[in-house]
N, C-alpha and C positions, 0 to 999 in steps of 0.2 A: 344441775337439779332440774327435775320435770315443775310445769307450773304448778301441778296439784302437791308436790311437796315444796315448793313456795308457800302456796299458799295455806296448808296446814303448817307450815313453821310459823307462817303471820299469826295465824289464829292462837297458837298455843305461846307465842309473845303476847300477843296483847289478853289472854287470858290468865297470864302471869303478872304481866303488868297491873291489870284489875284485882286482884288477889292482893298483891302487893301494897295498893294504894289501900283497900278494907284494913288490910291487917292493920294498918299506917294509922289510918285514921279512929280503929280499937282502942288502942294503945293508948294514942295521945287521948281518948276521950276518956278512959279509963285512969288518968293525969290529971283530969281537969286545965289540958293544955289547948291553946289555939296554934290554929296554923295561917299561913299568908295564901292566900288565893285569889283569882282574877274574880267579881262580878260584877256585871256589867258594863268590861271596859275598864275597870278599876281595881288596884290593885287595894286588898283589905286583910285586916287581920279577923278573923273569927269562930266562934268555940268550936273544938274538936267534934264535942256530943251534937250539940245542932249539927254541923254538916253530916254524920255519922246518920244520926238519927233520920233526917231528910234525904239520904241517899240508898240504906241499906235497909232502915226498917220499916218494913209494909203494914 
């Protein structure tokens, strides 16, 4: 593989990736579910809609 199809493989993984983790966190928030995430160094449980909401909507 040439670098520049590396590196379009990278990009359209982690552009799945990111898709992936939205759809994820739709879902659960549409649930009324939490998930476990790191902040600050610490590990925490908290609401799907908040992180959702702070992340994807502008």
């Amino acid at each position: 593989m040439s670098q520049e199809e590396i590196n379009e493989l990278r990009s359209r993984i982690c552009y799945g990736l990111k898709k992936a983790e939205e759809n994820m966190l739709r879902e659960k928030a549409l649930h009324d579910d939490t998930i476990v995430t790191v902040a600050n160094g610490k590990i925490c449980e908290m609401s799907a809609k908040y992180l959702y909401r702070k992340l994807y909507e502008k």
